[in-house]
C-alpha positions in Angstrom: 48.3 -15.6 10.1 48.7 -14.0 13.6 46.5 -15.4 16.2 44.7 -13.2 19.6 45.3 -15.1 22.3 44.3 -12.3 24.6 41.5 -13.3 27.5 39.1 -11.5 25.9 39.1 -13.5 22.5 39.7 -17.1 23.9 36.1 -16.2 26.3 34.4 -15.1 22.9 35.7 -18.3 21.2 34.0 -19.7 23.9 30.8 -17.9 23.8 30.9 -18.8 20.1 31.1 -22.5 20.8 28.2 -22.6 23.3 26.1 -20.5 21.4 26.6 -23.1 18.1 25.8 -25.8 20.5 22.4 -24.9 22.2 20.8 -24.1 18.8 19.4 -27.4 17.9 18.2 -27.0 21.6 17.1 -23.5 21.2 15.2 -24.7 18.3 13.3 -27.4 19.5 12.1 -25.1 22.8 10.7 -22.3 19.9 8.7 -25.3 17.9 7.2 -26.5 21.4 6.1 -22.7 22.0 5.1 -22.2 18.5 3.0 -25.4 18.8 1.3 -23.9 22.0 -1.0 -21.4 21.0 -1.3 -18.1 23.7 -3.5 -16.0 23.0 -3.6 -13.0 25.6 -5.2 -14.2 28.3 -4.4 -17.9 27.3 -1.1 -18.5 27.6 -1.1 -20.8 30.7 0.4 -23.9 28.7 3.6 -21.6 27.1 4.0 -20.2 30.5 4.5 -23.4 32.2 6.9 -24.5 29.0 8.6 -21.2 29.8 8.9 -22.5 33.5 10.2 -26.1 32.4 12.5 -24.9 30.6 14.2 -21.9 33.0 14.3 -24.9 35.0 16.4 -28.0 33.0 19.0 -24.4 32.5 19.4 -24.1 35.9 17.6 -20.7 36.3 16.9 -20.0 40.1 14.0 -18.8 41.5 11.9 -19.3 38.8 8.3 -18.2 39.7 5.0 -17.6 37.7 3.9 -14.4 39.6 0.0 -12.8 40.3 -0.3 -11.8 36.9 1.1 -14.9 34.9 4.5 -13.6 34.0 6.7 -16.4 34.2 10.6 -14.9 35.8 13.8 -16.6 36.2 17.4 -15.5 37.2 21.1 -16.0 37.7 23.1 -14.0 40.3 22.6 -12.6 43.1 24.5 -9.5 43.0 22.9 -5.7 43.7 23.3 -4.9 39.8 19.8 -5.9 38.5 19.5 -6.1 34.3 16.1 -7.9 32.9 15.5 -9.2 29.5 11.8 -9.5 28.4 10.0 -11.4 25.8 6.2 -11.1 25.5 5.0 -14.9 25.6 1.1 -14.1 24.2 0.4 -13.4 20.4 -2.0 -12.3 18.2 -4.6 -14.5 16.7 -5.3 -16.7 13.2 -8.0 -15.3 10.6 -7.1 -17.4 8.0 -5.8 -20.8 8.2 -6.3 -21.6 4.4 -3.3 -18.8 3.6 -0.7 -20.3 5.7 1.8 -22.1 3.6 2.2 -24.2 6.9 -0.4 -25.1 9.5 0.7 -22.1 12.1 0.7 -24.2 15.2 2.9 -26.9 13.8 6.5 -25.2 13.5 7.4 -26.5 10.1 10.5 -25.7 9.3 11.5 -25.1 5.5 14.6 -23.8 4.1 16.0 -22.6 7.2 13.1 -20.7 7.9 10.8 -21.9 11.0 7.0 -21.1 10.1 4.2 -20.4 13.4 1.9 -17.6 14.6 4.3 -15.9 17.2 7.7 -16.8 15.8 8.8 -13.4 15.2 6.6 -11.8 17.9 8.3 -13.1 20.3 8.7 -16.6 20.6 11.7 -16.2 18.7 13.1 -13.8 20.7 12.0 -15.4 24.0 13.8 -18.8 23.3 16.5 -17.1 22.0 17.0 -15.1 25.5 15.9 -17.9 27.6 19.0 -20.0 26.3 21.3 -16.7 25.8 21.2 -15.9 29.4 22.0 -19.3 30.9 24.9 -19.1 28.2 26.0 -15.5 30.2 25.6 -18.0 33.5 27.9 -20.9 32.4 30.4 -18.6 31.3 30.4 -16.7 34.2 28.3 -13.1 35.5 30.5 -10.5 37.4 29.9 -11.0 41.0 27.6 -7.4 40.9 25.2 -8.8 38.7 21.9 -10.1 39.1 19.8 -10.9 35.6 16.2 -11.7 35.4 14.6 -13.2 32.1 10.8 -12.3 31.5 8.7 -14.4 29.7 5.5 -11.8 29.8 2.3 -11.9 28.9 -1.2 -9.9 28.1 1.3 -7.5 25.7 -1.1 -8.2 22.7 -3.9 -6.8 24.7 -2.4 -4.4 26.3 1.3 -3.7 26.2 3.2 -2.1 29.1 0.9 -4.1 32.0 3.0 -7.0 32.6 5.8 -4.3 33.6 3.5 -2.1 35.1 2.7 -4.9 37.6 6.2 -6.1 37.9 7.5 -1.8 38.7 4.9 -1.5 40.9 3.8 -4.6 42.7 6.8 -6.5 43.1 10.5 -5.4 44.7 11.6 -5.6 40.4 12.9 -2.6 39.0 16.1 -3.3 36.9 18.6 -0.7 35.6 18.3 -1.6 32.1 15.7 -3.4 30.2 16.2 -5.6 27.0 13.4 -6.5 25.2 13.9 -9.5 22.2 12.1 -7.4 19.8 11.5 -8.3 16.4 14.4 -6.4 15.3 16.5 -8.3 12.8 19.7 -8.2 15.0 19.2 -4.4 14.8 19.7 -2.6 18.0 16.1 -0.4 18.4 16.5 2.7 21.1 12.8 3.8 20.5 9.6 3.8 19.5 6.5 5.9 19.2 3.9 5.4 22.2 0.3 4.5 21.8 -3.4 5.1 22.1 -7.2 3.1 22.2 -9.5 5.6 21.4 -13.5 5.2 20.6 -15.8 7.1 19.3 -19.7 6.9 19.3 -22.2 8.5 17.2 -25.7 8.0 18.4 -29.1 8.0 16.0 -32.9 7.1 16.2 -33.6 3.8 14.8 -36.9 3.2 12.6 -37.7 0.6 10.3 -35.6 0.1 7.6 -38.5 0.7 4.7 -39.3 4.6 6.4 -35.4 5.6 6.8 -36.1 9.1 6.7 -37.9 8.7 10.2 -34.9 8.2 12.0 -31.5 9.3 12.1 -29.0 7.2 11.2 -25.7 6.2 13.2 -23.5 4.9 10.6 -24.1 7.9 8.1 -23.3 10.1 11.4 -20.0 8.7 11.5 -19.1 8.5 7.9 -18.2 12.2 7.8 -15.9 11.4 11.4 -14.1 8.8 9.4 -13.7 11.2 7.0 -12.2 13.6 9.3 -10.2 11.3 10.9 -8.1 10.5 7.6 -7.7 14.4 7.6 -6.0 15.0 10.9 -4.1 12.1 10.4 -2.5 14.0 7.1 -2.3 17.1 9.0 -0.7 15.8 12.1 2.5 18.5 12.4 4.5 17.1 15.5 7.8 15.2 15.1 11.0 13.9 16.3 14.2 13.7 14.6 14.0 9.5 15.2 10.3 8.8 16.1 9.0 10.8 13.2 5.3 12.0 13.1 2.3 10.1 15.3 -0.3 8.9 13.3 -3.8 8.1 13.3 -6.1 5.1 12.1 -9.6 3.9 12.0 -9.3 0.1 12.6 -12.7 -1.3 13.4 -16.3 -0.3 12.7 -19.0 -1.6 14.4 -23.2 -0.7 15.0 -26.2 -1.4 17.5 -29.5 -2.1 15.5 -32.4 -3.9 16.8 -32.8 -5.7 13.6 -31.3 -6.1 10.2 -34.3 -4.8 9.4 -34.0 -1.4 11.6 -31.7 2.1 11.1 -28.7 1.8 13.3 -28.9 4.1 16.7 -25.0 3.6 17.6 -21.9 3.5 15.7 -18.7 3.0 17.2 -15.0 3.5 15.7 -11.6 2.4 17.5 -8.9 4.6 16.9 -5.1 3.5 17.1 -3.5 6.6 17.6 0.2 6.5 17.7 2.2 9.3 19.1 5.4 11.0 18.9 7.5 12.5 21.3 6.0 15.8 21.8 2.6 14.3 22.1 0.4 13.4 24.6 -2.8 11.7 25.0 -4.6 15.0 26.2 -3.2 16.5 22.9 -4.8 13.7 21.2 -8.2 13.2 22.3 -8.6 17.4 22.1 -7.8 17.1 18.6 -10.6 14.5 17.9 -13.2 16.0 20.2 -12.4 19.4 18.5 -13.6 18.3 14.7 -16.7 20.2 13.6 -18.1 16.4 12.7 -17.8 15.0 16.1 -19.5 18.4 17.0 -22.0 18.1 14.7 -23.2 14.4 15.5 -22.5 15.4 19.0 -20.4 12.3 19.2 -18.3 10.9 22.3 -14.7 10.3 22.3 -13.6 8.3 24.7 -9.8 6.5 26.2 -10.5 3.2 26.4 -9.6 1.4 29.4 -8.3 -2.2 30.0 -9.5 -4.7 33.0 -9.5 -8.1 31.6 -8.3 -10.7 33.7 -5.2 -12.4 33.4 -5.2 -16.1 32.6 -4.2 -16.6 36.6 -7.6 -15.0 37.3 -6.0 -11.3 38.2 -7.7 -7.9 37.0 -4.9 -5.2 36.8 -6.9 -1.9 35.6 -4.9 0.3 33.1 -6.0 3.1 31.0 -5.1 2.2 27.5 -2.2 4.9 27.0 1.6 3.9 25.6 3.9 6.6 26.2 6.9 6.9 23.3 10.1 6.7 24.4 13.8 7.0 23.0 16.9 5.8 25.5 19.5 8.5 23.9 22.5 7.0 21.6 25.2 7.8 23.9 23.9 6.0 27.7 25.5 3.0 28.8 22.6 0.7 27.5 22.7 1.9 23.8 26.3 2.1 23.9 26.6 -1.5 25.2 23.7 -3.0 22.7 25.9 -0.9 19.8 29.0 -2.8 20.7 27.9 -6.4 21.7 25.9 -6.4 19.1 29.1 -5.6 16.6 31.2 -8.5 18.4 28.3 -11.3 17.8 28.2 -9.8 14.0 31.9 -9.1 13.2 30.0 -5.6 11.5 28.2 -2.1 12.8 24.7 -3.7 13.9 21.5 -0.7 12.7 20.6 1.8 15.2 16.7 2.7 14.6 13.7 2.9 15.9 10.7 0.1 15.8 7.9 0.5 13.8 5.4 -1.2 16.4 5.0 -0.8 20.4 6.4 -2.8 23.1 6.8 -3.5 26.9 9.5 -0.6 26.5 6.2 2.0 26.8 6.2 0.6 30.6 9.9 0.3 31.4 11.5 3.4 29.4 8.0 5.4 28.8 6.8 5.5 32.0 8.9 4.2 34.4 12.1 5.9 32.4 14.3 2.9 32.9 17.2 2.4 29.7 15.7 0.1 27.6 16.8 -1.2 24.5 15.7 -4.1 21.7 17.7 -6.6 20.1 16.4 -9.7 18.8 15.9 -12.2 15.7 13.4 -12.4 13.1 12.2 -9.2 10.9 9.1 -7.2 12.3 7.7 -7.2 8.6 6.3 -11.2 9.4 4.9 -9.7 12.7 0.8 -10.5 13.0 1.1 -11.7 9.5 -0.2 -14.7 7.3 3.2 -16.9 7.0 5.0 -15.5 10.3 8.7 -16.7 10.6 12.0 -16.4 11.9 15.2 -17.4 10.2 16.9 -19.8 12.1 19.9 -18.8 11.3 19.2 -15.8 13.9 19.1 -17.7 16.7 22.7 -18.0 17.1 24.1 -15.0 17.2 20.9 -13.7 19.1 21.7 -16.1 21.8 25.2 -14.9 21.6 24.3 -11.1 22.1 21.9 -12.1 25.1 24.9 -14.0 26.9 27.2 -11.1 26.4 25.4 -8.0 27.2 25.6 -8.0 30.8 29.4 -7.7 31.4 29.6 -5.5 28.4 26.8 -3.2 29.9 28.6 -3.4 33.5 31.4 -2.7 31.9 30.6 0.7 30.3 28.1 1.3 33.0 30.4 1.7 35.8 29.7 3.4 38.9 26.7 5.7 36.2 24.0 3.0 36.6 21.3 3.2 39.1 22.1 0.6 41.9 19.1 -1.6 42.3 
């Protein structure tokens, strides 16, 4: 059989080889994360594992900065590329339905078990070793790549990069996210809204109901309403598809169990398309006869928690979507690094869920693409995983991208 012995394959034999070594430790960093739970606003311990780590791989100038984003780099050059992983995850409801203790990293069958493995511890150990693998083998001399570990994204995605943009001297040319995304390269997704509404009542005693007016039957016909305009929603993109809408808590004020409810609130996730925008949105909701009727307020929510450093960075609670088009240098790059590491096409689509990307691409309009392990079905679910077998190629992709993006970039991409 005839052999390549061309530069080009003897430097991916060699990527190959690294990658297949750092796995074991690439592993063992994701069960120490996985075994540190970080909530948002509680991921002080992962961060500083983060920071250990970029550390022992020879990352320079790692820093935790105001907000508690932990960044590292290699290079120096005035070509900037970043690589984000959101460190913070979700929370546990229910323990007693894990197969595996979530905070223990059991691994079984090949499969590694933990709240946050697939959103996106996976990814972020993945990236953390895949870059230094891009450093030992060498970064054109124009290149400068920062790896992300952000948090608060759970909370609210889109602020750690909304800080970074506009607070710090950060603004990369291209942005790649280690989404969930099954070593699928993702160009898009749809953006995202908090909305509330309130219906107020007059609370009585609970024995004399018809005394008073009751909150929570107020909002029953909104709810109601809701699921309509959802259905009827009419806006759509040829890749995003339609927005949606969803009624995803319920809550009351009564003075006693004993007492008619005089408030009843609703959170809305309202997704939305291309096409869409959050005025759009909260007109259509204000504009139903039964939040006329029960003359109820609809309200964007806004965030201001504080950070686990202590830092308040206001946001209103709006995700644009965004699409980075199929034929620019970052989707073109993803397409074809991504077919090197997999010896086959890799799947172009969009992600189901929302990301950092509604910061970088959204609103900021920086390329931005995702590529990462694990499947986004386990994502916030009982049993969350990652294959391990991922991880590899993953890290492979990660240490290849930037010369293959600089590459096809050329003289196109924004100088930093």
């Amino acid at each position: 059989m005839a052999t390549d012995d061309s530069p080009a394959a003897a430097s991916g034999a060699e990527l190959f080889r690294l990658a297949a070594e750092a796995e074991s430790a690439c592993v063992g960093f994701l069960r120490d994360l996985v075994t540190l739970p970080s909530p948002s606003r509680g991921e002080r311990l992962a961060c500083e594992r983060v920071a250990r780590e970029m550390g022992q791989l020879g990352y320079q100038d790692v820093h935790v900065d105001a907000l508690g984003n932990v960044l590292g780099r290699f290079g120096t050059g005035p070509r900037v590329l970043a690589f984000d992983a959101h460190i913070d995850t979700v929370g546990i409801t229910s323990p007693t339905r894990w197969r595996h203790d979530p905070f223990r990293g059991v691994v079984a069958g090949g499969t590694l078990f933990g709240r946050g493995a697939s959103d996106q511890k996976g990814g972020l150990a993945a990236v953390v070793h895949g870059v230094a693998l891009a450093a030992r083998l060498g970064l054109p001399d124009e290149a400068t790549v920062w790896v992300v570990a952000s948090v608060n994204s759970e909370d609210c995605d889109g602020q750690a990069w909304q800080f970074i943009v506009n607070e710090t001297k950060l603004r990369p040319e291209v942005v790649v996210i280690a989404m969930p995304s099954h070593l699928g390269v993702c160009r898009g997704q749809r953006g995202r809204l908090e909305i509330e509404i309130t219906a107020t009542g007059v609370s009585t005693h609970g024995s004399q109901p018809e005394r008073g007016t009751n909150a929570v039957y107020s909002m029953c016909p909104i709810i109601s309403a809701v699921a309509r305009l959802h259905a009827s929603l009419e806006a759509t993109h040829p890749m995003l598809g339609k927005g949606s809408l969803a009624v995803t808590a319920v809550s009351s004020r009564s003075p006693s169990l004993t007492a008619v409810p005089d408030e009843c609130t609703i959170h809305i996730d309202r997704r939305l398309t291309i096409g869409e925008s959050a005025e759009q949105a909260l007109a259509e909701l204000r504009g139903l006869s039964e939040v006329q009727a029960a003359a109820a307020e609809v309200r964007l929510l806004h965030y201001s928690a504080a950070s686990w450093r202590g830092l308040s960075y206001p946001t209103n609670k709006v995700f644009p979507a965004w699409e980075t088009a199929e034929g620019s240098p970052a989707v073109q790059a993803a397409f074809a690094t991504a077919e090197r590491v997999l010896g086959r096409p890799p799947r172009l689509h969009r992600s189901a869920f929302s990301s950092h990307g509604c910061a970088t691409a959204g609103m900021f309009g920086i390329p931005t693409i995702g590529f990462g392990p694990a499947d986004e079905v386990h994502s916030h679910t009982v049993n969350d995983q990652i294959s391990l077998a991922q991880l590899e190629p993953a890290m492979a992709f990660y240490a290849l991208f930037p010369r293959t993006y600089l590459g096809l970039a050329g003289g196109e991409a924004r100088k930093a």
